[in-house]
mmCIF file of the N, C-alpha and C atoms, coordinates in Angstrom:
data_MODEL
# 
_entry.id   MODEL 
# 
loop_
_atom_site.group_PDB 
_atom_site.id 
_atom_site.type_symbol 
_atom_site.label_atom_id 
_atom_site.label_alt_id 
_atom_site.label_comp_id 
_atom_site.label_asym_id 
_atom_site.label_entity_id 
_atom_site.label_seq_id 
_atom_site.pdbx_PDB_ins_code 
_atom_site.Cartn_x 
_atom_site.Cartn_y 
_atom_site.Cartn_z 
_atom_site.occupancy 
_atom_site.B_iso_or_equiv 
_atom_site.pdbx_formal_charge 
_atom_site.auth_seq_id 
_atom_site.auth_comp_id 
_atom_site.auth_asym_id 
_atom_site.auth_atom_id 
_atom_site.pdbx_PDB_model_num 
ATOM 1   N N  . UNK A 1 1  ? 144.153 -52.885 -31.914 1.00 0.00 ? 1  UNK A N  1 
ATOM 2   C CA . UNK A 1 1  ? 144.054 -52.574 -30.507 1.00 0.00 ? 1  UNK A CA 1 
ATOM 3   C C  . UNK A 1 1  ? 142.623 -52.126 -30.192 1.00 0.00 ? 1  UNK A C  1 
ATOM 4   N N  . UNK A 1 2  ? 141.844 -52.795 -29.221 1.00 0.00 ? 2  UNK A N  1 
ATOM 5   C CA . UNK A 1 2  ? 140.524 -52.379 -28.768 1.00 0.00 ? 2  UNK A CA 1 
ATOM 6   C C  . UNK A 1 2  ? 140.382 -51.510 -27.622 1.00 0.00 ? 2  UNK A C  1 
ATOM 7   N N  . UNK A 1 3  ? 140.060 -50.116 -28.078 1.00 0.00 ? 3  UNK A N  1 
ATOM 8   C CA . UNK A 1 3  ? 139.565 -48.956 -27.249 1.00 0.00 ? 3  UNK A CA 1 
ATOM 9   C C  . UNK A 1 3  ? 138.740 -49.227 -26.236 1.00 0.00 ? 3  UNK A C  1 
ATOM 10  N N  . UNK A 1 4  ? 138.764 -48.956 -25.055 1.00 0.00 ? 4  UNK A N  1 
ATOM 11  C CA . UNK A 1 4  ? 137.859 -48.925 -23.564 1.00 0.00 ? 4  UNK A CA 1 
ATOM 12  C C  . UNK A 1 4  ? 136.442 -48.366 -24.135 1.00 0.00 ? 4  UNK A C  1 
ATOM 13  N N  . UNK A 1 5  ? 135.438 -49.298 -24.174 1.00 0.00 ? 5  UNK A N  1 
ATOM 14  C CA . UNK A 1 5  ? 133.849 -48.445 -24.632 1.00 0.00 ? 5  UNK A CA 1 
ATOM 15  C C  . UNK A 1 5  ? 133.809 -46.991 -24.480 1.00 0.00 ? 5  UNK A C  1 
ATOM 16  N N  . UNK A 1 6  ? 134.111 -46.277 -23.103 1.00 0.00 ? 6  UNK A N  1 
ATOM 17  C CA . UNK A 1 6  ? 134.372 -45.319 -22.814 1.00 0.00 ? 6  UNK A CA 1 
ATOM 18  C C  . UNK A 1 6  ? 135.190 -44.162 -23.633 1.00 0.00 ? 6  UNK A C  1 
ATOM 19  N N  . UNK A 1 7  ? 136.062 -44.681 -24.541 1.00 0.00 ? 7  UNK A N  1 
ATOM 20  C CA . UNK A 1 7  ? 137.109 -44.070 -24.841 1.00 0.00 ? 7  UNK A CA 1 
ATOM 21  C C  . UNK A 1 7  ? 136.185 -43.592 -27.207 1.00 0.00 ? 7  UNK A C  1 
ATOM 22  N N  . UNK A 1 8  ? 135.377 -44.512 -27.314 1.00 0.00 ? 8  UNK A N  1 
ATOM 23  C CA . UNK A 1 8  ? 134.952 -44.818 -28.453 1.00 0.00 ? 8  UNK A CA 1 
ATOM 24  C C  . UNK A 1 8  ? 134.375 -43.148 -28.606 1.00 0.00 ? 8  UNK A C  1 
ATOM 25  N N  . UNK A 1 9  ? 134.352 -43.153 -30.153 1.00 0.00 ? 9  UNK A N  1 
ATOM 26  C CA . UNK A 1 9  ? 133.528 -41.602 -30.626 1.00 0.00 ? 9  UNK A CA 1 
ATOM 27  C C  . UNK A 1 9  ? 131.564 -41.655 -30.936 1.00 0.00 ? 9  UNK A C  1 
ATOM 28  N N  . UNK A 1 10 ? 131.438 -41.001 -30.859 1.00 0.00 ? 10 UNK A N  1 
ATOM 29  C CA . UNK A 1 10 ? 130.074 -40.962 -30.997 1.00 0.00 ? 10 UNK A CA 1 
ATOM 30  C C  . UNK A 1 10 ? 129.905 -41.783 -32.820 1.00 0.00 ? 10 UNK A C  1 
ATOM 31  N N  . UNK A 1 11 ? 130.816 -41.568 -33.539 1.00 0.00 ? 11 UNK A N  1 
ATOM 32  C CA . UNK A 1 11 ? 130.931 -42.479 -35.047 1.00 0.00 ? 11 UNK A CA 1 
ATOM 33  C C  . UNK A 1 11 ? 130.902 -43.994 -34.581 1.00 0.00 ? 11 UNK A C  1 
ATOM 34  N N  . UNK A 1 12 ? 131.753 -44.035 -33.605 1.00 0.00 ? 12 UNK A N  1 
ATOM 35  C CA . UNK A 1 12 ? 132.027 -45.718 -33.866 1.00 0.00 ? 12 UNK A CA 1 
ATOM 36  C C  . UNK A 1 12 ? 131.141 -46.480 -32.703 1.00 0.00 ? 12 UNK A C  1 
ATOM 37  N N  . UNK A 1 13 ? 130.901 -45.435 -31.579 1.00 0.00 ? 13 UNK A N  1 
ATOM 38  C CA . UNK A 1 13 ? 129.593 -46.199 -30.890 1.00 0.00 ? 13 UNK A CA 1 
ATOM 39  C C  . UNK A 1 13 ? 128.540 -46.433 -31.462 1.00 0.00 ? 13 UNK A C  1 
ATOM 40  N N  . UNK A 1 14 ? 127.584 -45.268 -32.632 1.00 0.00 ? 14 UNK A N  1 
ATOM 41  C CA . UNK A 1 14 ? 126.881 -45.804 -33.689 1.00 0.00 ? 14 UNK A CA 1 
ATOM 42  C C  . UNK A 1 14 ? 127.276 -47.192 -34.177 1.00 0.00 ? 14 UNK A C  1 
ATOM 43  N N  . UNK A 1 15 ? 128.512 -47.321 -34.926 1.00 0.00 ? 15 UNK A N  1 
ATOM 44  C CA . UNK A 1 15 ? 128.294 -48.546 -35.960 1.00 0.00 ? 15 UNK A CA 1 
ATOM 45  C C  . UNK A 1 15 ? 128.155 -49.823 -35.323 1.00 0.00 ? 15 UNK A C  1 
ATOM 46  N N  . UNK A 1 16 ? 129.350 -49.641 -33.902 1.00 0.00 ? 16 UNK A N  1 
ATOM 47  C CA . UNK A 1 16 ? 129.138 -51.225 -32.909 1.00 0.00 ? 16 UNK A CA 1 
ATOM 48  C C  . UNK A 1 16 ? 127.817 -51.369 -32.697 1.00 0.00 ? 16 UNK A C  1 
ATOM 49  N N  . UNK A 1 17 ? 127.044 -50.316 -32.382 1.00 0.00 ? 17 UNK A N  1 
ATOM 50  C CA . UNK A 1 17 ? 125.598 -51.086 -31.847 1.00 0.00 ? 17 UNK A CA 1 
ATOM 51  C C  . UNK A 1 17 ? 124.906 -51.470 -33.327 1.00 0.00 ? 17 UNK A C  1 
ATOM 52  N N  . UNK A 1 18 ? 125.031 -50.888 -34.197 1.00 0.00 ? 18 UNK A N  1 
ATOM 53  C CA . UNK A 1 18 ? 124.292 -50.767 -35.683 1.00 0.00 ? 18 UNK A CA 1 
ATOM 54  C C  . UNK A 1 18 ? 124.821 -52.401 -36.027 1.00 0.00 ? 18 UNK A C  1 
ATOM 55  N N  . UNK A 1 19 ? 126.056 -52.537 -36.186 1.00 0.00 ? 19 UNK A N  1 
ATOM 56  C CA . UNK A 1 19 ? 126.473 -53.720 -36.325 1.00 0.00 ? 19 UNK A CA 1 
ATOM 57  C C  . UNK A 1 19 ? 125.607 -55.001 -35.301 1.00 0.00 ? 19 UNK A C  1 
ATOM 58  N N  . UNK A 1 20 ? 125.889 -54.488 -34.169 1.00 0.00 ? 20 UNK A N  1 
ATOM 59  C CA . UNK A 1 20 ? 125.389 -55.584 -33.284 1.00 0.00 ? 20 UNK A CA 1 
ATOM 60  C C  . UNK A 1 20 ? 123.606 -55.835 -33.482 1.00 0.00 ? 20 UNK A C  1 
ATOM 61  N N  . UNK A 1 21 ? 122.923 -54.817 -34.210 1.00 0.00 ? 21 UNK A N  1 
ATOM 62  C CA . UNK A 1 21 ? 121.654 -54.753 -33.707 1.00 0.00 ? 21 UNK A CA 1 
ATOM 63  C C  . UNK A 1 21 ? 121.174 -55.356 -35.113 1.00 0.00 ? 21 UNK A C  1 
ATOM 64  N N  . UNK A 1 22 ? 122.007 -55.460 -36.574 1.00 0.00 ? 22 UNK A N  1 
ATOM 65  C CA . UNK A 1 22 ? 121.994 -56.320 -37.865 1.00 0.00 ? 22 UNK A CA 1 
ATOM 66  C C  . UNK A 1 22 ? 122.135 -57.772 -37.183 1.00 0.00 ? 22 UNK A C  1 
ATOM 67  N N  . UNK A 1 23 ? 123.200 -58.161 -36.509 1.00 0.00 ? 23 UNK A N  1 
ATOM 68  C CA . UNK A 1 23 ? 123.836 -59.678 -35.904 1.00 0.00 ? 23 UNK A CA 1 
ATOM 69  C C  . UNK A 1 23 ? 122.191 -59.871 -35.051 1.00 0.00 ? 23 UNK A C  1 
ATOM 70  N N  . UNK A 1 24 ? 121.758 -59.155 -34.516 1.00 0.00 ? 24 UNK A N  1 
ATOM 71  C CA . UNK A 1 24 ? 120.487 -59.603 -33.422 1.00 0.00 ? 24 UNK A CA 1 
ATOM 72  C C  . UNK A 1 24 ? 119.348 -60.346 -34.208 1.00 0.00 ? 24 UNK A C  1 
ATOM 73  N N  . UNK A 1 25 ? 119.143 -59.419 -35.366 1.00 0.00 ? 25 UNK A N  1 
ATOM 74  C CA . UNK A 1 25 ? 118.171 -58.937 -36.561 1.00 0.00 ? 25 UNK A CA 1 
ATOM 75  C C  . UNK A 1 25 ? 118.596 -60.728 -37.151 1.00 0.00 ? 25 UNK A C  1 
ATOM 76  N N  . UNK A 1 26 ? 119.516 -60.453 -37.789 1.00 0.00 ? 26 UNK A N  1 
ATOM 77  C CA . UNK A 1 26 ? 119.372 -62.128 -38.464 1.00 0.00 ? 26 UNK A CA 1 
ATOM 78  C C  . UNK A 1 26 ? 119.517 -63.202 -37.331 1.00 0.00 ? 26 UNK A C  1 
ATOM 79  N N  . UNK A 1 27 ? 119.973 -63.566 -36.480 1.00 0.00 ? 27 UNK A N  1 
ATOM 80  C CA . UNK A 1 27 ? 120.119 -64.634 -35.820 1.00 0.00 ? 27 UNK A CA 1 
ATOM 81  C C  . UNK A 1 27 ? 118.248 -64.434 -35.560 1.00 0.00 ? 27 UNK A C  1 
ATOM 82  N N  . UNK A 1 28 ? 117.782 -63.714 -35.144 1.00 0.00 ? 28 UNK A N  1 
ATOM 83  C CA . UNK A 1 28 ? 116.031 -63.841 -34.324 1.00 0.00 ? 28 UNK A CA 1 
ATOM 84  C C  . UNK A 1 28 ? 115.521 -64.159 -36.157 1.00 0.00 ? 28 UNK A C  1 
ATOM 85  N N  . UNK A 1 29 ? 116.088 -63.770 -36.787 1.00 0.00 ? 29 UNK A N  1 
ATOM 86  C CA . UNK A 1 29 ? 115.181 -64.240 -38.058 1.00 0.00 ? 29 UNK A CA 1 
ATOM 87  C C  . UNK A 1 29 ? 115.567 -65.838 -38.497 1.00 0.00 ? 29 UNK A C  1 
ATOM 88  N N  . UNK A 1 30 ? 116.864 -66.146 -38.469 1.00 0.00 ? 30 UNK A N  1 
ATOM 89  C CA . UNK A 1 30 ? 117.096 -67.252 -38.993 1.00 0.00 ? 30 UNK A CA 1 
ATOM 90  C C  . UNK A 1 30 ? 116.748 -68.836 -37.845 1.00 0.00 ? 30 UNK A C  1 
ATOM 91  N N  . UNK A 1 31 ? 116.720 -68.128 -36.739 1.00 0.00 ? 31 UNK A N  1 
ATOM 92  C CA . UNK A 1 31 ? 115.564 -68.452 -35.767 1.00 0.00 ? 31 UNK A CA 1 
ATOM 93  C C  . UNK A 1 31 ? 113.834 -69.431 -35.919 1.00 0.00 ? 31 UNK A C  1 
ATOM 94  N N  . UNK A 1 32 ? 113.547 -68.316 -37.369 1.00 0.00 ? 32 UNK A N  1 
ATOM 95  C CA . UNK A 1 32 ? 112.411 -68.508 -37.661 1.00 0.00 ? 32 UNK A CA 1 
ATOM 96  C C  . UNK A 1 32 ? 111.416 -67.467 -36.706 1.00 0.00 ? 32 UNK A C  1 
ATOM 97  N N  . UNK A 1 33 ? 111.916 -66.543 -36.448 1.00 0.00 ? 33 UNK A N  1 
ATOM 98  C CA . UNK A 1 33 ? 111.273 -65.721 -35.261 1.00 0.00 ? 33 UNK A CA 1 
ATOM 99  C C  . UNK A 1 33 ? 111.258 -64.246 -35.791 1.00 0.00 ? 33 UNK A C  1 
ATOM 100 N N  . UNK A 1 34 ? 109.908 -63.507 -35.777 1.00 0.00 ? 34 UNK A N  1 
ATOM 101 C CA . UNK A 1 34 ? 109.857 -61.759 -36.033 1.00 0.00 ? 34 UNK A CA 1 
ATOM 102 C C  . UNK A 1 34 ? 110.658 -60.849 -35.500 1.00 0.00 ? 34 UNK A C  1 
ATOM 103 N N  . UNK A 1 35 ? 111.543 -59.880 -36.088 1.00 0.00 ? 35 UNK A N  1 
ATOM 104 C CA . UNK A 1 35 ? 112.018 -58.722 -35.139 1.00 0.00 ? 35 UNK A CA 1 
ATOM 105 C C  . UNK A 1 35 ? 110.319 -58.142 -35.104 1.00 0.00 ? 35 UNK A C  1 
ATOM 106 N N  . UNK A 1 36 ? 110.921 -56.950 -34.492 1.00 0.00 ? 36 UNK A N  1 
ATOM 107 C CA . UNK A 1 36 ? 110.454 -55.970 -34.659 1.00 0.00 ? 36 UNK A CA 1 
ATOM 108 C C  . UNK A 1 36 ? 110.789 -54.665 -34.774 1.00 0.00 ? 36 UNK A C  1 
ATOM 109 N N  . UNK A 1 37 ? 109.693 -53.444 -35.381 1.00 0.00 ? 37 UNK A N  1 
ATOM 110 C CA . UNK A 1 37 ? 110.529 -52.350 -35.971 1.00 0.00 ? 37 UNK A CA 1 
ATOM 111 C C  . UNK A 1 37 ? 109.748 -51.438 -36.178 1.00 0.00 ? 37 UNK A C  1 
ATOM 112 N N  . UNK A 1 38 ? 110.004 -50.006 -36.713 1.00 0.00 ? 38 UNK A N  1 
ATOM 113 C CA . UNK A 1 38 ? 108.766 -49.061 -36.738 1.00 0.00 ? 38 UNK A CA 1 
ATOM 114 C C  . UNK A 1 38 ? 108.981 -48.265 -38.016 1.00 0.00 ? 38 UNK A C  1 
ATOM 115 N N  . UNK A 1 39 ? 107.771 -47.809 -38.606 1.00 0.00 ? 39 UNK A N  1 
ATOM 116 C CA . UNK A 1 39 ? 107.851 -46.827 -39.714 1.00 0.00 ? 39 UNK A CA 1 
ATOM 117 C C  . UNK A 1 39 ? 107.201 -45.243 -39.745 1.00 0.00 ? 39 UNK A C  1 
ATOM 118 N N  . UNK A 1 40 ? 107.081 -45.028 -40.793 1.00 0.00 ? 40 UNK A N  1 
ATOM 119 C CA . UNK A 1 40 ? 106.171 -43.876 -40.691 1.00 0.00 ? 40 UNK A CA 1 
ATOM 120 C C  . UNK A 1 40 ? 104.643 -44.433 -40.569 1.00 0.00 ? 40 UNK A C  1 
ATOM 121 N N  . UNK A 1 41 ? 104.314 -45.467 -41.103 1.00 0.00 ? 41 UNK A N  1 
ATOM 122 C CA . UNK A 1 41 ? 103.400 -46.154 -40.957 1.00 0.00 ? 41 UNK A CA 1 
ATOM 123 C C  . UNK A 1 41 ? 102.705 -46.887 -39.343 1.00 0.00 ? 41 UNK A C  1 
ATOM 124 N N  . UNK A 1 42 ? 103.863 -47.588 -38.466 1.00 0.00 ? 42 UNK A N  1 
ATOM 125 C CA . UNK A 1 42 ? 103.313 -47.787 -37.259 1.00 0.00 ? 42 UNK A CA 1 
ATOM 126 C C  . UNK A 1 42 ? 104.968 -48.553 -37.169 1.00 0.00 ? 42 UNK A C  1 
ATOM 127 N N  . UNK A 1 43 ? 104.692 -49.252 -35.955 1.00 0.00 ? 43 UNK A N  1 
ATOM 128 C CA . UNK A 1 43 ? 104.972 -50.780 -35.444 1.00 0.00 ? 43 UNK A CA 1 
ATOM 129 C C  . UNK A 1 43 ? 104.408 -51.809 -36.048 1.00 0.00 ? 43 UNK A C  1 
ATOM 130 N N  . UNK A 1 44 ? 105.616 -52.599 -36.241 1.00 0.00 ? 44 UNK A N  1 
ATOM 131 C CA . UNK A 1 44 ? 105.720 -54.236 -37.211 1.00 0.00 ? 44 UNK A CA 1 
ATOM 132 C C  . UNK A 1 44 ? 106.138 -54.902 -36.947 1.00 0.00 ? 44 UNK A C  1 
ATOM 133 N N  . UNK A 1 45 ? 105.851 -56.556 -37.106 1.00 0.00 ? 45 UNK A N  1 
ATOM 134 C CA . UNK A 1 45 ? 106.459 -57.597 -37.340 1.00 0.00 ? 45 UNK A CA 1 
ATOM 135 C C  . UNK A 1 45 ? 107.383 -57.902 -38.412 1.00 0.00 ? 45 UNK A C  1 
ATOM 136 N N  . UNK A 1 46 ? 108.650 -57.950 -38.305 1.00 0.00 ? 46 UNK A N  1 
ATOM 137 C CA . UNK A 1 46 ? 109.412 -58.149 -39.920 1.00 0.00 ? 46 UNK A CA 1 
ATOM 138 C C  . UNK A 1 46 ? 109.398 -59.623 -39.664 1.00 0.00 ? 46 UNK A C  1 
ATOM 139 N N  . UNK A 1 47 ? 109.054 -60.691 -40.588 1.00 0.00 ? 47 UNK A N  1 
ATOM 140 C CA . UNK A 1 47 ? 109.294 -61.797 -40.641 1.00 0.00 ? 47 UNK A CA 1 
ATOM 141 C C  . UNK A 1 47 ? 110.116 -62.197 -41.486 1.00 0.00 ? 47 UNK A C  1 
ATOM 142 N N  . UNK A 1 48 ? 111.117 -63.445 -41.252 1.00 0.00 ? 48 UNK A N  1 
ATOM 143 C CA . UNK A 1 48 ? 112.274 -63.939 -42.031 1.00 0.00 ? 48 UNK A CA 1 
ATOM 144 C C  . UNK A 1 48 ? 111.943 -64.249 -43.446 1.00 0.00 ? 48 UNK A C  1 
ATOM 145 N N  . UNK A 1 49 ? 110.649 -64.028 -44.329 1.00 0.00 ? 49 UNK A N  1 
ATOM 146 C CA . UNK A 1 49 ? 110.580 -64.453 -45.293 1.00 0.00 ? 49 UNK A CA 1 
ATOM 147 C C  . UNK A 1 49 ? 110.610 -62.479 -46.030 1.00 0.00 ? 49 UNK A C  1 
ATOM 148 N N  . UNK A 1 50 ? 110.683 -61.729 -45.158 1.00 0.00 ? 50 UNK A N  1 
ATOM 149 C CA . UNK A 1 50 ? 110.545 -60.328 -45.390 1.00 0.00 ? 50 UNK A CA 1 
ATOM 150 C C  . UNK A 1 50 ? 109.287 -59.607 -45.699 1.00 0.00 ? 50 UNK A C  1 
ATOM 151 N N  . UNK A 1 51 ? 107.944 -60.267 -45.437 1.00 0.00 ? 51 UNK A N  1 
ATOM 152 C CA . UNK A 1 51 ? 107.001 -59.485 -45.095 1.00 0.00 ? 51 UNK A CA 1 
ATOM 153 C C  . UNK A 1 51 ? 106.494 -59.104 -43.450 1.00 0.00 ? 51 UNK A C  1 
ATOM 154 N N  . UNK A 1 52 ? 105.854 -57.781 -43.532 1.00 0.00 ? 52 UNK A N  1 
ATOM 155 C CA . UNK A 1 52 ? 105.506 -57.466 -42.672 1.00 0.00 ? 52 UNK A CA 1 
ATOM 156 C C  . UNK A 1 52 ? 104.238 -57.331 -41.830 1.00 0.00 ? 52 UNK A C  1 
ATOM 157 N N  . UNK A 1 53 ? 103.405 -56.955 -40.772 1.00 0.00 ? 53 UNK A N  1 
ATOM 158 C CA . UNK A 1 53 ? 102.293 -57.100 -39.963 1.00 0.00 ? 53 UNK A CA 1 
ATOM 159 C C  . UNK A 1 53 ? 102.229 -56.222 -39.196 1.00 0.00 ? 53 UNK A C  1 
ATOM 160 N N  . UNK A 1 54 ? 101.517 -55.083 -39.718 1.00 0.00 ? 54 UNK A N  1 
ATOM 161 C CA . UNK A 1 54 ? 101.636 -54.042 -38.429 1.00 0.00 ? 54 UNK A CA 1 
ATOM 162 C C  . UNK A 1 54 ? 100.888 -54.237 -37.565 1.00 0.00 ? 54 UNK A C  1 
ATOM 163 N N  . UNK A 1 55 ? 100.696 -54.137 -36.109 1.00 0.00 ? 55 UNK A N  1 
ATOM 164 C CA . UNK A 1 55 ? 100.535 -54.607 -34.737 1.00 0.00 ? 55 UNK A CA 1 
ATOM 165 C C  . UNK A 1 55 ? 99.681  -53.131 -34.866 1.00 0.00 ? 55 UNK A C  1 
ATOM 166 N N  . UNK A 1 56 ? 98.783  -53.534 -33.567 1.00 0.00 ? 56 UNK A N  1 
ATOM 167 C CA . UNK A 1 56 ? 98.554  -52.212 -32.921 1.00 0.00 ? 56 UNK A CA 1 
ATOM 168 C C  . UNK A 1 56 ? 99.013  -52.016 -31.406 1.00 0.00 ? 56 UNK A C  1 
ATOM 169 N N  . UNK A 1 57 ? 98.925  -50.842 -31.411 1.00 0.00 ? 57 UNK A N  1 
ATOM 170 C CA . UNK A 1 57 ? 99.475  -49.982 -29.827 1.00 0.00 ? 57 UNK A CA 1 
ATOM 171 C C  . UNK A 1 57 ? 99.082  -49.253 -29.764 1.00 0.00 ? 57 UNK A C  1 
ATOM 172 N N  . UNK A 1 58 ? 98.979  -49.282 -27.975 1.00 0.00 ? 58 UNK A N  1 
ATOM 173 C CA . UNK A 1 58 ? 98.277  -49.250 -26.843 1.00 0.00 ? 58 UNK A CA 1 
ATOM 174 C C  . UNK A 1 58 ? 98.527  -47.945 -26.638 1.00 0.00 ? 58 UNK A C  1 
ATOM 175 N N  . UNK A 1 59 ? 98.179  -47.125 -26.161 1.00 0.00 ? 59 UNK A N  1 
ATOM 176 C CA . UNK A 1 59 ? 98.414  -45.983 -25.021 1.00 0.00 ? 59 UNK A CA 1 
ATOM 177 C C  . UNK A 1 59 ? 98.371  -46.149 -23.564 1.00 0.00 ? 59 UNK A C  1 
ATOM 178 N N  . UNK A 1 60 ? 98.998  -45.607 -22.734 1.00 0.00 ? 60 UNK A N  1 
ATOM 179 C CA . UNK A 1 60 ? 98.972  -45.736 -21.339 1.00 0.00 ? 60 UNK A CA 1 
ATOM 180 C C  . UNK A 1 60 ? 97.620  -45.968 -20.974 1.00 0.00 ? 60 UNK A C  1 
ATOM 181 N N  . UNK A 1 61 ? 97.010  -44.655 -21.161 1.00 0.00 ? 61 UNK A N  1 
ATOM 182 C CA . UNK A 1 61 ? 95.545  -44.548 -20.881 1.00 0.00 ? 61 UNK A CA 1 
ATOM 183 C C  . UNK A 1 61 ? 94.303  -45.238 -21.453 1.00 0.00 ? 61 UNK A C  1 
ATOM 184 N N  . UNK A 1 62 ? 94.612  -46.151 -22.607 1.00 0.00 ? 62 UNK A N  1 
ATOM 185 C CA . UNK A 1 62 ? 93.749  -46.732 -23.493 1.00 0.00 ? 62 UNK A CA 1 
ATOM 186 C C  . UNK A 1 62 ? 93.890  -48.237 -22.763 1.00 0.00 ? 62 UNK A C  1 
ATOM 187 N N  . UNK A 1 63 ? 92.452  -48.775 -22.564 1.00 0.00 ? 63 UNK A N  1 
ATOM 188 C CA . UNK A 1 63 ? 91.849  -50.465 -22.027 1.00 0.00 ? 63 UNK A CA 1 
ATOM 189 C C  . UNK A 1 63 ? 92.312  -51.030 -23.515 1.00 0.00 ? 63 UNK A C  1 
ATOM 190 N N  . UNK A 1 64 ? 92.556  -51.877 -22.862 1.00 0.00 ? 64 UNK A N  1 
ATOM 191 C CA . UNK A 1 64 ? 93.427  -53.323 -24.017 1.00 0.00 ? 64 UNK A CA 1 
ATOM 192 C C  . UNK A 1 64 ? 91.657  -54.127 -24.621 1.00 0.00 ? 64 UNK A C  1 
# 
């Protein structure tokens, strides 16, 4: 039986999106296409072969 979104616990609203956001993650990879993602290190490109490219970013106030 499927619970009203509304009705879900803070446990299982985690895993649906966690789940859904793995399903996003491979379809854009098997795609042939980068997610993207962040570390302690910065913002990255994960590419489907599993290396990465950290990007740089901007600040509001900082000229491109």
């Amino acid at each position: 039986m499927k619970k009203d979104f509304r009705e879900l616990t803070n446990e299982e609203e985690e895993a649906m999106f966690a789940e859904a956001t793995r399903k996003a993650i491979a379809e854009t990879h098997a795609a042939g296409r980068p997610s993207t993602h962040g570390d302690a290190k910065g913002v990255y490109h994960l590419y489907p072969d599993g290396h990465k490219e950290y990007i740089k970013v901007y600040r509001d106030d900082e000229k491109l």
